[in-house]
ChimeraX commands (.cxc) that place a marker at each C-alpha (Angstrom):
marker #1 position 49.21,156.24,86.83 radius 0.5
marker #1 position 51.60,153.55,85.99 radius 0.5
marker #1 position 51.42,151.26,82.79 radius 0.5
marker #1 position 50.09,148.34,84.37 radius 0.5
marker #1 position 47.24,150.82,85.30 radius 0.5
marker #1 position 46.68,152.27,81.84 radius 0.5
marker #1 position 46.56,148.42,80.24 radius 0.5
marker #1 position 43.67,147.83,82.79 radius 0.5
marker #1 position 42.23,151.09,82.28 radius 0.5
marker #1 position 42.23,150.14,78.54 radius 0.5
marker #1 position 40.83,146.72,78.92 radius 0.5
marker #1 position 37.92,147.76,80.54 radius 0.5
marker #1 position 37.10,150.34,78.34 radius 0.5
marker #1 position 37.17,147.91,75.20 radius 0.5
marker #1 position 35.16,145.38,77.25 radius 0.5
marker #1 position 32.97,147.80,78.16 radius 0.5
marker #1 position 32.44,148.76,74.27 radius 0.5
marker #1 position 32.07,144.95,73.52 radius 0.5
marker #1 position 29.68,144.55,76.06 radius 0.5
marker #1 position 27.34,147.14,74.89 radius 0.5
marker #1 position 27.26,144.63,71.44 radius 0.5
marker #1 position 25.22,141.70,70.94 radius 0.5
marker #1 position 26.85,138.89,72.56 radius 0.5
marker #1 position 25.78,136.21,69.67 radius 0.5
marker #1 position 27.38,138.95,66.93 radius 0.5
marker #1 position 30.12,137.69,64.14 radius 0.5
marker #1 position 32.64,140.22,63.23 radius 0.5
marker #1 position 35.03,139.36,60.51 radius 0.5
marker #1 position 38.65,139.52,61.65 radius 0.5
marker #1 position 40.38,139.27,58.32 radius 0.5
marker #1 position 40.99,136.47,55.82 radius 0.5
marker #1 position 37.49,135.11,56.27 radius 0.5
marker #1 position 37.84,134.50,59.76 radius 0.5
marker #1 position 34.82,135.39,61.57 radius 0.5
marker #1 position 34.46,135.30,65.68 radius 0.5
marker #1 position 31.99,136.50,67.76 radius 0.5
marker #1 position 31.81,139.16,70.39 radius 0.5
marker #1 position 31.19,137.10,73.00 radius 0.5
marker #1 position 34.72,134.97,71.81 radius 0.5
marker #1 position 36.57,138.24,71.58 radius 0.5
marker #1 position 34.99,139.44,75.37 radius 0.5
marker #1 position 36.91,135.79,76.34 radius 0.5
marker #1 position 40.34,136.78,74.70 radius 0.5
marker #1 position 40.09,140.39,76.07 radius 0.5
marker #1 position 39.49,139.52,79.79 radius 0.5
marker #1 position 42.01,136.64,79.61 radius 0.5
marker #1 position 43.94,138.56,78.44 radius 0.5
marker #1 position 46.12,136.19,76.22 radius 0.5
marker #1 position 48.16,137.59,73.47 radius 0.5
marker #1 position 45.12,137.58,70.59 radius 0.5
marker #1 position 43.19,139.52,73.81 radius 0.5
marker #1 position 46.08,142.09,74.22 radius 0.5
marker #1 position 45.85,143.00,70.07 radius 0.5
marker #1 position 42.31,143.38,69.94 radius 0.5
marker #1 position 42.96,145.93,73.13 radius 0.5
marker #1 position 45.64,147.72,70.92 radius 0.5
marker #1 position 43.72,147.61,67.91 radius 0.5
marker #1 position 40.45,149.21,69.72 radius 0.5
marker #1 position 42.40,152.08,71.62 radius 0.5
marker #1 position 43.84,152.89,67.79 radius 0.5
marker #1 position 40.27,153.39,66.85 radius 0.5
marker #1 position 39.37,154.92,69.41 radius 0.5
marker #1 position 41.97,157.49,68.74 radius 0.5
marker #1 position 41.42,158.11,65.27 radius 0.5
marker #1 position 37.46,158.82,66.14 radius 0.5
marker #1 position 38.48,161.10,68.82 radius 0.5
marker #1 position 41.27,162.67,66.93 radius 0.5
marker #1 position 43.44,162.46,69.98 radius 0.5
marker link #1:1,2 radius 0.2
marker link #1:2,3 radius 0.2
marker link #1:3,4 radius 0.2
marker link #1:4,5 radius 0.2
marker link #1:5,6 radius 0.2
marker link #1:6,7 radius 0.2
marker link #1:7,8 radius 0.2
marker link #1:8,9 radius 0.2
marker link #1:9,10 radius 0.2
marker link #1:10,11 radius 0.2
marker link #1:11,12 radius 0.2
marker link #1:12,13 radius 0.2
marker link #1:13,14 radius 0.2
marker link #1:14,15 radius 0.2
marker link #1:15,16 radius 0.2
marker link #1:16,17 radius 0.2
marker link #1:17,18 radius 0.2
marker link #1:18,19 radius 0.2
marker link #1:19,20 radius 0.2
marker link #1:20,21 radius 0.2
marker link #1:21,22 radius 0.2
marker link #1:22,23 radius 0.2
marker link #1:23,24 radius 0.2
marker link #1:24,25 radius 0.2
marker link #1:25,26 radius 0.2
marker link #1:26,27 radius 0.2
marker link #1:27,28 radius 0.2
marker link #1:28,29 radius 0.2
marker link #1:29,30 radius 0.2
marker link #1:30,31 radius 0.2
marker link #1:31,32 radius 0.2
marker link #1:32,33 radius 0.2
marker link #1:33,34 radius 0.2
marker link #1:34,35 radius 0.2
marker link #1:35,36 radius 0.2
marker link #1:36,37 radius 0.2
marker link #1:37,38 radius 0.2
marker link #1:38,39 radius 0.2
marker link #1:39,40 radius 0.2
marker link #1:40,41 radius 0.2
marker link #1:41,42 radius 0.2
marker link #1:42,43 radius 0.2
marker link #1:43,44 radius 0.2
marker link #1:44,45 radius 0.2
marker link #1:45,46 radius 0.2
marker link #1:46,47 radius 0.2
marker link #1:47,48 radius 0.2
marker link #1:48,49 radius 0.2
marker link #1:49,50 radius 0.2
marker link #1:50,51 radius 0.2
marker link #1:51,52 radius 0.2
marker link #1:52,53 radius 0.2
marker link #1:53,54 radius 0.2
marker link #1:54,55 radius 0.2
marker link #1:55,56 radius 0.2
marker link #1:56,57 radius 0.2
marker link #1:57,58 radius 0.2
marker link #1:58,59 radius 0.2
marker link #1:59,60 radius 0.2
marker link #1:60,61 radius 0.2
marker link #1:61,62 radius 0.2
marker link #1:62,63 radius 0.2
marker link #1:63,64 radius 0.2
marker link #1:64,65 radius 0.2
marker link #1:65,66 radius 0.2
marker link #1:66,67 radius 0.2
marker link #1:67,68 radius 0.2
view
């Protein structure tokens, strides 16, 4: 599997997560900025560079709670 692969592999595993969340949700990002999943669902199939962090950031956690 090439890296182009594994990014799309990646980003439909975190949209698939996302999906499984209520749409209308707010999840604070940090500094008081809140966004909701159906906003980050927008960035992450884009993907534009805010998209492509919250794909890094989700396969970190993802990670850690697998202890891979």
């Amino acid at each position: 599997m090439n890296q182009k692969q594994v990014e799309e592999e990646c980003r439909k595993l975190v949209l698939a997560r996302f999906r499984s969340l209520n749409p209308d949700s707010k999840l604070l990002l940090g500094k008081g900025k809140e966004m909701t999943v159906r906003e980050l669902i927008g960035h992450v199939e884009k993907p534009d560079e805010f998209g492509k962090n919250v794909i890094k950031v989700q396969m970190r956690m993802l990670k850690v709670l697998t202890g891979v």
